[in-house]
C-alpha positions in Angstrom: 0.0 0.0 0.0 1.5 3.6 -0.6 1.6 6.2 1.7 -2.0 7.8 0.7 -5.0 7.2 2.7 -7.5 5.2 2.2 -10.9 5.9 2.9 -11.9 2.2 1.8 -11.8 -1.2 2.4 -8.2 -2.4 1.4 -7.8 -6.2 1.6 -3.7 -6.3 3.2 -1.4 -8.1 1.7 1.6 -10.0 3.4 4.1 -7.1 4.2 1.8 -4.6 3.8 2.3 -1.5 6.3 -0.8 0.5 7.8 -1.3 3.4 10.5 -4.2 3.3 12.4 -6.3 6.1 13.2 -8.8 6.1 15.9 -11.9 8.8 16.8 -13.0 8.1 20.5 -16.6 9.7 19.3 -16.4 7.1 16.3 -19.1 3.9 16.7 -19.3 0.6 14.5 -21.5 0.5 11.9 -23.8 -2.7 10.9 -21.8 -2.3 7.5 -18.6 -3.6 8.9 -19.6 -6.9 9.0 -19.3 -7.1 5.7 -15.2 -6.4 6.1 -14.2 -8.7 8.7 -12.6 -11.9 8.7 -12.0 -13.3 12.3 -14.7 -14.1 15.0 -13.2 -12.0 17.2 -13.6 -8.8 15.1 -17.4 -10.1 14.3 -17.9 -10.5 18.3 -16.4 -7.2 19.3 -18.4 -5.0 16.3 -22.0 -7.1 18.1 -21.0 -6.6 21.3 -20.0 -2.9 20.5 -23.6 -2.4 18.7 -25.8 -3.8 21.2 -23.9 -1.2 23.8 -24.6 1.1 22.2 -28.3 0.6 21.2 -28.9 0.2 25.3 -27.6 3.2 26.3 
């Protein structure tokens, strides 16, 4: 990946390099699902929406 940003969903390749920036007033969205490939990251985006939906 070069050094531009990227405002979509970039599948990594082996060696590939990224920054992460985070946005404590950013929330999942439903969407996401669509990206992820562990359980974990599937858990965590559920767990995060159903939070957030109570409060």
């Amino acid at each position: 990946m070069d050094l531009n940003i990227r405002n979509y969903i970039h599948e990594l390749q082996s060696g590939d390099i990224v920054e992460i920036q985070t946005d404590k007033n950013q929330s999942p969205k439903q969407d996401w699902f669509r990206h992820v490939k562990t359980h974990q990251a599937s858990h965590q985006i559920k767990y995060r929406l159903r939070k957030q939906s109570s409060s």
